[in-house]
BABA-410794 format. One record per residue (C-alpha): x, z, y; residue number from 1. Coordinates in Angstrom, 2 decimals. Each point is the difference from the previous one (the first is absolute). Example, Ala and Ser with C-alpha at 12.3 -4.5 7.8 and 13.67 -1.06 7.14 Angstrom:
BEGIN
REC;px;pz;py;i
REC;12.30;7.80;-4.50;1 .
REC;1.37;-0.66;3.44;2 .
***
This chain:
BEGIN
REC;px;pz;py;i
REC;139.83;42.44;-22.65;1 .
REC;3.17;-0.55;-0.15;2 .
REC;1.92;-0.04;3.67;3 .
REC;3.44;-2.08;0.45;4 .
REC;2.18;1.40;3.51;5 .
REC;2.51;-1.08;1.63;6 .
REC;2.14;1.95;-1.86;7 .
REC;-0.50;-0.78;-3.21;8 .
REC;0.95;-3.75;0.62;9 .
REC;3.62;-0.67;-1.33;10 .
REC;0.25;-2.93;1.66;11 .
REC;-2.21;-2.42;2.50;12 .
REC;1.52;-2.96;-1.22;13 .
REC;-0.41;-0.57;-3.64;14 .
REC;0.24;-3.90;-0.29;15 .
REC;3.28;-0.97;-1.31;16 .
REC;3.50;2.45;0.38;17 .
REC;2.38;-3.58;-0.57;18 .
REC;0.36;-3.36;2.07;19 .
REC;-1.60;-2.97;-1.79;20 .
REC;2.24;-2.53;-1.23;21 .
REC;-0.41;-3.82;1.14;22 .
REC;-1.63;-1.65;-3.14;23 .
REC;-2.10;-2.86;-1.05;24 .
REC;-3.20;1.14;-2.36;25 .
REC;-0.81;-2.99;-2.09;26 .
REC;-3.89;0.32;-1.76;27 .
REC;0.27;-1.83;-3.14;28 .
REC;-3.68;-1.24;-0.46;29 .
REC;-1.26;-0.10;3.63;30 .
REC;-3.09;-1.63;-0.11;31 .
REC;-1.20;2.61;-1.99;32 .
REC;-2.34;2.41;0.69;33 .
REC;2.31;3.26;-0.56;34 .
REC;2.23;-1.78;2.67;35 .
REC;-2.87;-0.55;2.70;36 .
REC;-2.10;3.13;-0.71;37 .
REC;3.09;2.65;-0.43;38 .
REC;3.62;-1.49;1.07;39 .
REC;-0.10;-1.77;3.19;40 .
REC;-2.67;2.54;1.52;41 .
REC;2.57;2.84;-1.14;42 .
REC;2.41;-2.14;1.63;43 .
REC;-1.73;-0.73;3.04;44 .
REC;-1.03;3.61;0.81;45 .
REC;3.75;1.03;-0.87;46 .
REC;0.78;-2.30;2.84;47 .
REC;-2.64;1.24;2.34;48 .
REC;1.37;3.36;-0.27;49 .
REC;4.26;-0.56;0.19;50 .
REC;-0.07;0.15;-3.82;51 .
REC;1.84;-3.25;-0.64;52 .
REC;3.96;-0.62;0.59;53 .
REC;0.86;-1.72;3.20;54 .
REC;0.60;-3.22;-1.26;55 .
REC;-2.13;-1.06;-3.32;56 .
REC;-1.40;-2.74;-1.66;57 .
REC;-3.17;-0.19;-2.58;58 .
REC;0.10;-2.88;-2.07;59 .
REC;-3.00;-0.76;-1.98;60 .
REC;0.63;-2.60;-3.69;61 .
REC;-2.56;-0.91;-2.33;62 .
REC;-1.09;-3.51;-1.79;63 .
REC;-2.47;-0.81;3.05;64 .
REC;1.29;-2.23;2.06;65 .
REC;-0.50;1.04;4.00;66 .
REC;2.13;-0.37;2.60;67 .
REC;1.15;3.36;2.02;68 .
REC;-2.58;-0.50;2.92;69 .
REC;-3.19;-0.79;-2.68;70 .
REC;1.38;3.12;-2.24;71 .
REC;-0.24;2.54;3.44;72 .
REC;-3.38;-1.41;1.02;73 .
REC;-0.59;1.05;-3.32;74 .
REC;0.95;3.54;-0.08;75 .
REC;-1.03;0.48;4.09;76 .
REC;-4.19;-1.36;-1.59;77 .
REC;0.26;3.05;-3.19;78 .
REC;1.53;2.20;2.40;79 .
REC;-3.01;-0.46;2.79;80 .
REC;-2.21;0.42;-2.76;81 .
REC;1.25;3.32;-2.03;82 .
REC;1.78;2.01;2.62;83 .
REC;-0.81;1.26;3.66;84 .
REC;3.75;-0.22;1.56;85 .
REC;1.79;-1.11;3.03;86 .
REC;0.01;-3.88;0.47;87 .
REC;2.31;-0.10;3.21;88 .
REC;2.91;0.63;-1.74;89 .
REC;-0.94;-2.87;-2.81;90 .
REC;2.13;-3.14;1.41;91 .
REC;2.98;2.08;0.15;92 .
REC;-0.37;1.28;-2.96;93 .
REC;-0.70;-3.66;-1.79;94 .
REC;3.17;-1.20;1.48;95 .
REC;1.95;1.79;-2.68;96 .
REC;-2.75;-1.18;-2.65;97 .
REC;0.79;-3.54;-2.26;98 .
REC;-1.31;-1.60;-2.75;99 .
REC;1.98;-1.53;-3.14;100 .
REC;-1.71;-1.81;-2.89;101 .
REC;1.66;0.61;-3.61;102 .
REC;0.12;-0.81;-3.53;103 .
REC;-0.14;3.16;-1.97;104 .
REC;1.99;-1.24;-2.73;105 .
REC;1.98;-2.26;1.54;106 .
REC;3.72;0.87;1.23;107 .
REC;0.46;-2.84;1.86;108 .
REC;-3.02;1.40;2.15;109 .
REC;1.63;3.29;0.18;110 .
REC;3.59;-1.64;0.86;111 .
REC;-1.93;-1.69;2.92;112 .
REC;-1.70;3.45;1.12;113 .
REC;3.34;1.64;0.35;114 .
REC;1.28;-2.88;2.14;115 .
REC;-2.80;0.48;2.29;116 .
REC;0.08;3.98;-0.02;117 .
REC;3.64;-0.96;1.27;118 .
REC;-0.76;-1.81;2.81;119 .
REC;-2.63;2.29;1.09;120 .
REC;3.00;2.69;0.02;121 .
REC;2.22;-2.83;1.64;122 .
REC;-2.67;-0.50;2.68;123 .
REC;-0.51;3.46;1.31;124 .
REC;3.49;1.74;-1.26;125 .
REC;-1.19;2.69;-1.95;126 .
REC;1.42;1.22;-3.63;127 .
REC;-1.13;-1.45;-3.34;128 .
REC;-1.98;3.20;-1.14;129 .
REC;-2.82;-1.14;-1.51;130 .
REC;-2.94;1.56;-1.91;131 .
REC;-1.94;-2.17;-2.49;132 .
REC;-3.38;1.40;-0.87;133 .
REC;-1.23;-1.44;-3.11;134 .
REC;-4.02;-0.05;0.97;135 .
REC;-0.85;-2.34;-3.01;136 .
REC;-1.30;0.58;-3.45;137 .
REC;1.91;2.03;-2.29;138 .
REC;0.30;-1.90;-2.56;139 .
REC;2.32;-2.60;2.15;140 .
REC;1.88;3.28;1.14;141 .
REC;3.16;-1.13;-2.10;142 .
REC;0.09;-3.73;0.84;143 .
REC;-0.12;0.57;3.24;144 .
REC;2.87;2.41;0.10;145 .
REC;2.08;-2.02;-1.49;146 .
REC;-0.84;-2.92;2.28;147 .
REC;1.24;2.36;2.84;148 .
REC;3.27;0.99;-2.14;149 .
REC;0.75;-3.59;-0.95;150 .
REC;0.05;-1.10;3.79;151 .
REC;2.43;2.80;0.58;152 .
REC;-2.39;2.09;2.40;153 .
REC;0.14;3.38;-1.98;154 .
REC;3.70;-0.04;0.65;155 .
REC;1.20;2.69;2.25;156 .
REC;3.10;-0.06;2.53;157 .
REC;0.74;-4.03;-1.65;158 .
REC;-0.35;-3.38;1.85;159 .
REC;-1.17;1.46;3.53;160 .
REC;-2.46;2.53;-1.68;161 .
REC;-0.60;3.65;0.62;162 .
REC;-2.77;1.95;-1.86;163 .
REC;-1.87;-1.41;-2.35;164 .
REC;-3.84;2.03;-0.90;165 .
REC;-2.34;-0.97;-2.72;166 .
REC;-3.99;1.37;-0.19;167 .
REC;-2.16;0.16;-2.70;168 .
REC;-3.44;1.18;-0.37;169 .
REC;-1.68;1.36;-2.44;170 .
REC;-0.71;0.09;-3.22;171 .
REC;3.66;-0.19;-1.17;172 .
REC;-0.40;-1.59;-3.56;173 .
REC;-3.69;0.56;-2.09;174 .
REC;1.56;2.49;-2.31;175 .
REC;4.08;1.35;-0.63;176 .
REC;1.46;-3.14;-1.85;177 .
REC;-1.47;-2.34;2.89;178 .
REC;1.41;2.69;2.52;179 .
REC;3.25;-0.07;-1.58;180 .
REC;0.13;-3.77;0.31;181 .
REC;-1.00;0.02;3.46;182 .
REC;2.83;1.94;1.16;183 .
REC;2.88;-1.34;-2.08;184 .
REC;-0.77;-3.39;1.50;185 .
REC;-0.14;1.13;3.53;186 .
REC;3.49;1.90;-0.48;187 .
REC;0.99;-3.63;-0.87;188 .
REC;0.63;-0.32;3.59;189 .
REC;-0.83;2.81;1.49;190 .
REC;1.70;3.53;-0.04;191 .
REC;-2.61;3.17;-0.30;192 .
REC;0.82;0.81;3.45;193 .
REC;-1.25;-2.91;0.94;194 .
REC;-3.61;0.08;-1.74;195 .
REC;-2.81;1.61;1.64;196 .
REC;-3.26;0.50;-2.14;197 .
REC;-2.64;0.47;1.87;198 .
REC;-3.21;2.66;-0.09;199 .
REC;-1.00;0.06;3.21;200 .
REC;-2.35;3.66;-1.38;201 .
REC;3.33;1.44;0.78;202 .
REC;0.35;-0.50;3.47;203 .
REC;-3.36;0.86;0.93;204 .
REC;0.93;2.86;2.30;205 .
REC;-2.21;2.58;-1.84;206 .
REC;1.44;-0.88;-3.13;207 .
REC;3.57;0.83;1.62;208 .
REC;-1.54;3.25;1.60;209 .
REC;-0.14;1.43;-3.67;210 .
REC;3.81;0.77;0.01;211 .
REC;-0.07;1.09;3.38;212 .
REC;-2.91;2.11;-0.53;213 .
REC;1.57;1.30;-3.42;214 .
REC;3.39;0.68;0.91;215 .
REC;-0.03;0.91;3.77;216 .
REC;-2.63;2.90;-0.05;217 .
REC;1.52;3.09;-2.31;218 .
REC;-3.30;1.66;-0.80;219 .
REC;-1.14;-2.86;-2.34;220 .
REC;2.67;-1.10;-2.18;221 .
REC;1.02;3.37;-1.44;222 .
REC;-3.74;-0.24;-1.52;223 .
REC;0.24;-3.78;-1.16;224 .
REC;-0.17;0.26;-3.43;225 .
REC;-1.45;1.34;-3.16;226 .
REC;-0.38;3.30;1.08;227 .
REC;-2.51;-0.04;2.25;228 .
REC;-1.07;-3.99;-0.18;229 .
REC;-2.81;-0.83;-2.44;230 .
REC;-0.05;-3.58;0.39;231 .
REC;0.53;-2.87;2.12;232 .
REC;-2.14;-2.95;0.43;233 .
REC;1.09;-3.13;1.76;234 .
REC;-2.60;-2.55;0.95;235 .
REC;-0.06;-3.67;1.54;236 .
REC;-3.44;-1.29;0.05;237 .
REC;-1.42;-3.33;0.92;238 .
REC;-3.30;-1.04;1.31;239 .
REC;1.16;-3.52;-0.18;240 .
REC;-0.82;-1.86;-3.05;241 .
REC;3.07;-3.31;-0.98;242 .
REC;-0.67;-2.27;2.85;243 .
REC;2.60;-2.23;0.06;244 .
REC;1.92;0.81;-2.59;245 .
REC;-1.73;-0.48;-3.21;246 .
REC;2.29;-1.90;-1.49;247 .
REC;2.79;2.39;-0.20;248 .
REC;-2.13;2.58;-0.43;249 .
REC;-1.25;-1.50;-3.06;250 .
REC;3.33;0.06;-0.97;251 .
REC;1.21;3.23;1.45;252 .
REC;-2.87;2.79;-0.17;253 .
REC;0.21;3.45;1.59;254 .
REC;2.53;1.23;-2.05;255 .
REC;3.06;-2.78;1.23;256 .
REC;-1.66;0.09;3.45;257 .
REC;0.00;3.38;0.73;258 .
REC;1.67;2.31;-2.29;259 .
REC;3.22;-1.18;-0.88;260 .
REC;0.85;-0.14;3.83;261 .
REC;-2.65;1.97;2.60;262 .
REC;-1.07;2.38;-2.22;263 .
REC;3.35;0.92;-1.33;264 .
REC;1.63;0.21;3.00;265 .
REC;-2.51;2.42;1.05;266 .
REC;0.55;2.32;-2.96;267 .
REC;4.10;0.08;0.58;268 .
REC;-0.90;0.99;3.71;269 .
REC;-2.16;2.69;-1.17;270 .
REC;1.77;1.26;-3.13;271 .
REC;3.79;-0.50;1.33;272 .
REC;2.32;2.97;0.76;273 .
REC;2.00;-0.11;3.41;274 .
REC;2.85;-2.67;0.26;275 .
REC;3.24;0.91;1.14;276 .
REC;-0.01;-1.74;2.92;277 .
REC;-2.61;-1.90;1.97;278 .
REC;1.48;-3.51;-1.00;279 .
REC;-0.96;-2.81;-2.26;280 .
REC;2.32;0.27;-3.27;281 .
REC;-1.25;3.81;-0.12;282 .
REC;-3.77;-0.38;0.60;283 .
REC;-0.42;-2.75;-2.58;284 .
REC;2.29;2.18;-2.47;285 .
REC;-2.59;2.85;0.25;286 .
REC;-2.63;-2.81;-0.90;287 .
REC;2.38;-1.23;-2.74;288 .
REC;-0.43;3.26;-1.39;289 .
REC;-3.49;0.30;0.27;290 .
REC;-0.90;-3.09;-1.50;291 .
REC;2.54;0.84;-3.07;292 .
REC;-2.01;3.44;-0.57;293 .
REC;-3.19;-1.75;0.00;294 .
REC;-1.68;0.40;-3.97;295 .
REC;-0.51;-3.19;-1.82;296 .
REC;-3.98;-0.02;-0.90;297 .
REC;-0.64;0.58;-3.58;298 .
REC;-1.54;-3.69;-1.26;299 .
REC;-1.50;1.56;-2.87;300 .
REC;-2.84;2.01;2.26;301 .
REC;0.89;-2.34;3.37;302 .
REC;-3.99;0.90;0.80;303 .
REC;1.15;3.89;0.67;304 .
REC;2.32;-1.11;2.91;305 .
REC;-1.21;-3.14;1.14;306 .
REC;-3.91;-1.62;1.26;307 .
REC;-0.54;-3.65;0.73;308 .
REC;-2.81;-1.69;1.91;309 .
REC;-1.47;-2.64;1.42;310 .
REC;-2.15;-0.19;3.09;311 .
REC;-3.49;-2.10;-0.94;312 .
REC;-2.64;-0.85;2.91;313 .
REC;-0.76;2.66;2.51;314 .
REC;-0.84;0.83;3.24;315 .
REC;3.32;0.53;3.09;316 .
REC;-1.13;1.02;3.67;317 .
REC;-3.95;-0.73;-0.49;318 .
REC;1.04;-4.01;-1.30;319 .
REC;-0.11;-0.95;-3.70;320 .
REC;3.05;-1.15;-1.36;321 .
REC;0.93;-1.44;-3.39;322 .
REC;1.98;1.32;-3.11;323 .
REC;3.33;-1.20;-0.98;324 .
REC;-1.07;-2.32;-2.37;325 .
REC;-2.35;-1.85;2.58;326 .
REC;3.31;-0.46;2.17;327 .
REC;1.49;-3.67;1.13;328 .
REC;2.89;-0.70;-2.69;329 .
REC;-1.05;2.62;-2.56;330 .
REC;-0.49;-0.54;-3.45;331 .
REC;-4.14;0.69;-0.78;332 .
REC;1.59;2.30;-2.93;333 .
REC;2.82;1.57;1.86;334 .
REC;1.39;3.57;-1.68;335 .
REC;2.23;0.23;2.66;336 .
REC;-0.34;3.56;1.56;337 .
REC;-0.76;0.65;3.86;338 .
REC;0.15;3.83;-0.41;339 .
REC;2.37;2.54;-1.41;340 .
REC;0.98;3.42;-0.24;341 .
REC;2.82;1.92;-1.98;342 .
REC;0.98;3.42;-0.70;343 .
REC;3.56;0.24;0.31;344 .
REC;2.60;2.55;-0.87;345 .
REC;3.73;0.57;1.55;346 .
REC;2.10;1.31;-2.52;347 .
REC;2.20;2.19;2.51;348 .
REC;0.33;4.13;0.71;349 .
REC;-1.98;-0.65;3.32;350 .
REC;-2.78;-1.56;-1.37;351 .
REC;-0.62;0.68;-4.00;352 .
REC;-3.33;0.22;-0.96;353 .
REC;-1.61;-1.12;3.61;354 .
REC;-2.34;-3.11;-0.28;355 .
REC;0.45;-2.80;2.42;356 .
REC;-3.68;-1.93;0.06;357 .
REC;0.94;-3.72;1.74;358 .
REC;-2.88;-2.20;0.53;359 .
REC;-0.38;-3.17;1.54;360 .
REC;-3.04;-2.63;0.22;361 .
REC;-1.99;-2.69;1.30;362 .
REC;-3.45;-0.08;1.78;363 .
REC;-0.49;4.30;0.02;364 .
REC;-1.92;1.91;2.58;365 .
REC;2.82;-0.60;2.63;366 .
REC;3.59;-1.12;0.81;367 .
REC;2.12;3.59;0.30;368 .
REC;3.21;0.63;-1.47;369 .
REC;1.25;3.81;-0.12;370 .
REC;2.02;2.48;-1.83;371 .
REC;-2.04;3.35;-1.27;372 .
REC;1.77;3.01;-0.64;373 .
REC;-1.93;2.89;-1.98;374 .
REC;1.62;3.37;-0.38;375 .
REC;-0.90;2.02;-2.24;376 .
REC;-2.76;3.00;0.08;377 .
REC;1.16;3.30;0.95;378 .
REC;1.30;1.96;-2.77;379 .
REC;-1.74;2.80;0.17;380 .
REC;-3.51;0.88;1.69;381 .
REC;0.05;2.98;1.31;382 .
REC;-3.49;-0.77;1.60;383 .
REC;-1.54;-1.01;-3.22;384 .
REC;-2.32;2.58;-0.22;385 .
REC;-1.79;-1.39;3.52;386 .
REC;1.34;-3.69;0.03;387 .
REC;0.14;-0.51;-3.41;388 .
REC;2.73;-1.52;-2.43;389 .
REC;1.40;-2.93;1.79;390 .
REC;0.93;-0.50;3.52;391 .
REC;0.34;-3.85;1.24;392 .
REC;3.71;-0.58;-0.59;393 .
REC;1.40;-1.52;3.39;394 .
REC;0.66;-3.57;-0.09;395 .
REC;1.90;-2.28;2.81;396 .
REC;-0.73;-3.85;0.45;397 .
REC;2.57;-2.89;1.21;398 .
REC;-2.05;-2.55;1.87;399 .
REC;1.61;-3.12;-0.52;400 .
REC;-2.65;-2.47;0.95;401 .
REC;-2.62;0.01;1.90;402 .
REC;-0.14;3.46;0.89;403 .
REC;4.00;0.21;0.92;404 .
REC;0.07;4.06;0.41;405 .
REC;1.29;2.85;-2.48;406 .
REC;-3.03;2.73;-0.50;407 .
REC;0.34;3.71;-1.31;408 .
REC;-3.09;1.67;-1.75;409 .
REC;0.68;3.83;-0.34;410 .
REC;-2.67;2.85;-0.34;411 .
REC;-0.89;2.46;2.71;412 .
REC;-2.48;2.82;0.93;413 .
REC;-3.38;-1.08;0.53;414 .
REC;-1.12;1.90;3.13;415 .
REC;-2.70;2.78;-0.44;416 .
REC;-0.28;3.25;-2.27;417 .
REC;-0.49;-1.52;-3.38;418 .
REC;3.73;-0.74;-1.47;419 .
REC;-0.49;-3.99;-0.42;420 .
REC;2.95;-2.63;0.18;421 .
REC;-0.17;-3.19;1.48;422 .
REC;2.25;-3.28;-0.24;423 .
REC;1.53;-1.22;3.28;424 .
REC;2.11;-2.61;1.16;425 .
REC;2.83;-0.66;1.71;426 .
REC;0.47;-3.83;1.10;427 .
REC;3.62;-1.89;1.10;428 .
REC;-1.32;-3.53;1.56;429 .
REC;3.36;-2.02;-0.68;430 .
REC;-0.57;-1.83;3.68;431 .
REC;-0.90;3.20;1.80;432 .
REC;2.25;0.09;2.82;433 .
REC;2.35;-2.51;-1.09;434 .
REC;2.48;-1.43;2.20;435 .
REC;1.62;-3.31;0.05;436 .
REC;-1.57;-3.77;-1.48;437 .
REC;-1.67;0.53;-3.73;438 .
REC;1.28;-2.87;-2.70;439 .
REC;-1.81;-1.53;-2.67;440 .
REC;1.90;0.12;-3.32;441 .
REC;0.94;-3.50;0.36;442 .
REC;1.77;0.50;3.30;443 .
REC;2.00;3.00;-1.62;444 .
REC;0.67;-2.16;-2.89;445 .
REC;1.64;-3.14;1.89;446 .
REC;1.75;2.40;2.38;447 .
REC;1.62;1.94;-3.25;448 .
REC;1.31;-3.48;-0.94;449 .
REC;1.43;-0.77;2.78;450 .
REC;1.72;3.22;-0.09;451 .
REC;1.47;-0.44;-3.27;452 .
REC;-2.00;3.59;-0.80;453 .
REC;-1.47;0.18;-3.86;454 .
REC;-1.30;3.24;0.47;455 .
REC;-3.91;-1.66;-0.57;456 .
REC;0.85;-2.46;-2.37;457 .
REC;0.09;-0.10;-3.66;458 .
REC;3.03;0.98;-1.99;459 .
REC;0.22;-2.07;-2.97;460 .
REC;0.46;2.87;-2.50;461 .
REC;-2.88;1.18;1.71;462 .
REC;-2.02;-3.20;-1.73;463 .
REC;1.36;-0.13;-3.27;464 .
REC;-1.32;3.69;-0.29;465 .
REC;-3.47;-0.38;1.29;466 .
REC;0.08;-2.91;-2.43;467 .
REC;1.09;1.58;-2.67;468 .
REC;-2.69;2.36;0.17;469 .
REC;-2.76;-2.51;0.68;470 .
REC;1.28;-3.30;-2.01;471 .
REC;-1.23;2.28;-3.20;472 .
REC;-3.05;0.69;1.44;473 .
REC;-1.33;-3.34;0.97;474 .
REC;1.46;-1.51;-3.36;475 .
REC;-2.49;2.02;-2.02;476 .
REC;-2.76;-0.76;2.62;477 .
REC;0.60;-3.46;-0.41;478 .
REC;0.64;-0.40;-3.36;479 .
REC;-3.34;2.56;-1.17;480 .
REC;-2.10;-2.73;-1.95;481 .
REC;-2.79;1.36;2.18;482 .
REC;1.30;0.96;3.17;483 .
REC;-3.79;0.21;1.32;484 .
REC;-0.36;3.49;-2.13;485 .
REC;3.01;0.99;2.85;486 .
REC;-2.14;-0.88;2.93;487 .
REC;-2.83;1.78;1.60;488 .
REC;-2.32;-1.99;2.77;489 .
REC;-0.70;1.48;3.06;490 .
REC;-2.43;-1.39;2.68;491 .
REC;1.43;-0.67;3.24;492 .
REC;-0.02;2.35;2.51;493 .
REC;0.07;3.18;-2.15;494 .
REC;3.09;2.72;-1.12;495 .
REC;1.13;-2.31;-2.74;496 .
REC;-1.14;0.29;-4.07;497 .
REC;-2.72;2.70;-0.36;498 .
REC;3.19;1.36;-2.37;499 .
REC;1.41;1.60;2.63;500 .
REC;-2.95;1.76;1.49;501 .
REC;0.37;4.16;0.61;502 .
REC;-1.25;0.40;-4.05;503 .
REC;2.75;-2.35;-0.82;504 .
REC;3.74;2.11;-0.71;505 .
REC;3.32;-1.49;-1.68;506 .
REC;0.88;2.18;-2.79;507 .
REC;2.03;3.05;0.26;508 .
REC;3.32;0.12;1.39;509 .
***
């Protein structure tokens, strides 16, 4: 076990090193359910814990129409229902909470928002900053910003405004010419220093222990590369099945939900070398560089780097559940896969010749996402001749979710008189002995906007990359006259596509 003193602490107070600025957070698309299940409750617990600027507002706009007292009953019923937290402090912190119904396509709606974002500032003499957080459908992303532009509220330092923040989720785009769109329409308005893409993966505060744990401890980066690492495999697995989001899943499919932004992101943290400094513009030009070094797939013999599945009927904690095809809003026929996993290369002197396994599904065993790391065997057995030829090659796991802990297997003695090895563990519980309140990646996210700080965000280089690698990808998925031949069914429940079973290898590096 791992054991955290004193003395190894840096610091006791790890929350934020910089004052808050006053601002006014306006959720475009309130009355949805990514605004009640993961916003305000981010918002609210911020506020519990001195995590909000002095003086804020929250200002919720959708189509609905609800007056500011009917919209906070509303969010005060989901949050009583979801989340154990701290009611005392709830009328206080609904003071600064209002309500304003909008037209998404209409600038006269949007001219009329500004006014009243000004007398909100008028009323409790604070500066204009303001953050608009787009939590609608993408594929109103662009209308929407240019609503905001035409009213003149992405303006900075003009007409009584100060800062001026847009937020967009993902998926950026369905593939690189949509992407490209995307983002020439929002720098309509909007200057790149002013756009914050959103994958909340990265502010999970395991996900940002990879650095840390990479670059601050000396006796493991000298040994991160092809040398001594065999491969890497990266895994985010569901035990969910669609829910409520079949219909842009039907549209989407693992590959634009998962890989071009989670997974991804997860392979430049692993695979990057060391930025220069500890800043934004230098981490995301280490994962720049990683995602230009990535190897496009050969389309000719996709099947060697690439498996597809689908999750069928099957059985998840003891209760039958139903295949993808059987879900609400799916198409009886649906080719649309639920499961993947790739074998990628990086093209670079650290990593040549190393395979990167990512894989990502719906309905397996379990929900765990974590980061595998297998060296490579011993080069030479000097006990072959009473262990045999191969010794267990060490291997060292980043917990990312459930299990948030970092575990190293190395071998050992057995004890006793015959010569015998044994693999042991040594385990790194990310909460052990932490000090100070712990963040969801929401919280970190809203706080890093507030802040001005892209260091989490999306660079948009970044997603013309990842794009470029995966538009070709899903084009010849898509267009394959039989795309079923690409998919494998899986039941519910199990590892994914009996393909990838232990008997199952991708072909040689």
């Amino acid at each position: 076990m791992a054991i955290v003193t004193e003395s190894n602490i840096a610091g006791k107070n790890c929350f934020t090193e910089k004052n808050l600025e006053h601002c006014t957070i306006v959720i475009i698309g309130a009355s949805g359910d990514l605004t009640s299940r993961k916003l305000v409750p981010a918002l609210f617990n911020l506020y519990l814990n001195n995590g909000l600027p002095d003086a804020f507002h929250i200002v919720g706009c959708s189509r609905t129409e609800l007056s500011s007292q009917e919209f906070k009953n509303k969010i005060q019923s989901s949050l009583k229902k979801d989340r154990d937290l701290n009611f005392s402090d709830w009328q206080s912190f609904s003071a600064s909470l209002f309500y304003k119904s909008i037209n998404y396509d209409d600038v006269s709606s949007f001219i009329s928002l500004a006014e009243y974002l000004k007398s909100l500032d008028k009323k409790s003499n604070t500066p204009a900053n303001r953050i608009f957080y787009l939590a609608i459908p993408p594929s109103i992303y662009k209308t929407v910003a240019k609503m905001i532009g035409q009213a003149g509220l992405a303006e900075e330092g003009k007409n009584g405004n100060g800062w001026s923040r847009i937020v967009v989720e993902k998926p950026f785009g369905r593939d690189l010419e949509s992407a490209t769109d995307l983002d020439q329409s929002l720098h309509e308005d909007f200057k790149e220093s002013q756009i914050f893409r959103i994958d909340h993966y990265l502010a999970k505060e395991t996900v940002q222990n990879i650095l840390m744990f990479r670059f601050a401890n000396s006796i493991f980066e000298p040994i991160w590369n092809r040398r001594y690492i065999d491969n890497v495999s990266i895994t985010a697995a569901e035990s969910v099945g669609v829910e409520h989001r079949a219909g842009y899943y039907e549209q989407a499919g693992v590959l634009r939900d998962m890989f071009q932004n989670h997974m991804m992101q997860l392979l430049a943290l692993t695979a990057m070398d060391p930025p220069s400094l500890f800043q934004a513009k230098p981490v995301r030009d280490e994962k720049i560089r990683v995602f230009r070094a990535v190897r496009p797939f050969s389309l000719s013999s996709l099947k060697d780097f690439l498996i597809l599945g689908q999750y069928g009927a099957g059985v998840i904690d003891g209760k039958e559940v139903i295949g993808y095809r059987e879900e609400s809003g799916v198409s009886p026929d649906s080719v649309i896969p639920t499961f993947a996993m790739m074998k990628i290369f990086i093209d670079n002197w650290r990593w040549q010749g190393v395979p990167f396994y990512l894989m990502s599904g719906k309905r397996l065993t379990g929900k765990m996402t974590q980061i595998v790391i297998q060296f490579k065997e011993v080069p030479h057995s000097m006990f072959r001749k009473v262990l045999g030829e191969h010794i267990t090659a060490n291997h060292l796991i980043l917990g990312i979710y459930p299990d948030e802990r970092i575990t190293l297997t190395f071998q050992t003695k057995n004890p006793g008189t015959k010569v015998c090895l044994r693999s042991v563990t040594m385990d790194f519980f990310y909460h052990q002995n932490s000090q100070g309140q712990i963040f969801d990646a929401y919280e970190k996210v809203l706080i890093d906007c507030i802040l001005g700080d892209q260091m989490l965000f999306w660079q948009q280089e970044g997603v013309e990359l990842c794009w470029s690698f995966l538009t070709p990808i899903l084009k010849e998925c898509e267009d394959c006259s039989d795309r079923s031949k690409l998919l494998h069914l899986y039941d519910a429940g199990s590892r994914g596509p009996d393909i990838i079973g232990s008997s199952y290898r991708f072909p040689d590096k």
